[in-house]
C-alpha positions in Angstrom: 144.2 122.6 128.8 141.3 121.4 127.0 139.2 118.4 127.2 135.9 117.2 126.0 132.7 116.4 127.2 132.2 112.7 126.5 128.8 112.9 126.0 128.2 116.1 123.7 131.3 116.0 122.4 131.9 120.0 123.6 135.1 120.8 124.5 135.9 122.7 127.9 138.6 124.7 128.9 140.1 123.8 132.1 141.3 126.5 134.2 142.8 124.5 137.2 145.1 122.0 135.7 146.4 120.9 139.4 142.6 120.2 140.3 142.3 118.4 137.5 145.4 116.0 138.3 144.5 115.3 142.0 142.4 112.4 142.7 140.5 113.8 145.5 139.4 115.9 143.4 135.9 115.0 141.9 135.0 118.3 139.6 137.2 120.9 137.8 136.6 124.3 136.8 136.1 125.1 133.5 134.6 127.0 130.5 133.0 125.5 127.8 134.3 126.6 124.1 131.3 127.2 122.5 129.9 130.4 120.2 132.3 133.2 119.9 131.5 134.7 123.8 133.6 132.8 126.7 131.3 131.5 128.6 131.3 131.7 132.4 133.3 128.9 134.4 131.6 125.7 135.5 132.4 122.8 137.8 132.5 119.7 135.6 132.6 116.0 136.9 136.0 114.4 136.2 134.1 111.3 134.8 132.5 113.1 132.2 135.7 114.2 130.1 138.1 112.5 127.9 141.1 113.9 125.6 139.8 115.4 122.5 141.5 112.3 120.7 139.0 110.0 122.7 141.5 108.6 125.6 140.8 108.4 128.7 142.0 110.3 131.6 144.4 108.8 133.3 143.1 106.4 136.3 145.6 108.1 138.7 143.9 111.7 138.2 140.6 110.2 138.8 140.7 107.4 141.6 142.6 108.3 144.9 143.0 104.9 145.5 144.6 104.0 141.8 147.3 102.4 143.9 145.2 99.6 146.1 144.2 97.9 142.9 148.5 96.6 142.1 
């Protein structure tokens, strides 16, 4: 799956797509798509990545407690 860095606007390849959906989860693994050479694999912070379109990730990937808030 990729996402993007919020910030640079890079976009990163995640390798661990159920790391990625669980909450208690702070970083994901990933490789970042840039020049023609993969690049080695990373631990990114959840918080710094969004869709490629822009959106968000969705809360309940990123807060454990997405539920406490209702």
């Amino acid at each position: 799956m990729l996402l993007q860095n919020k910030q640079t606007g890079v976009l990163i390849e995640i390798e661990d797509t159920v790391a990625l959906i669980n909450p208690a989860e702070e970083k994901v693994c990933g490789r970042v798509q840039s020049g023609e050479e993969e690049q080695d694999p990373e631990k990114v912070a959840k918080y710094e990545l969004v869709f490629p379109s822009g959106e968000a990730l969705p809360r309940c990937w990123v807060d454990a407690e997405y539920r406490a808030a209702l």
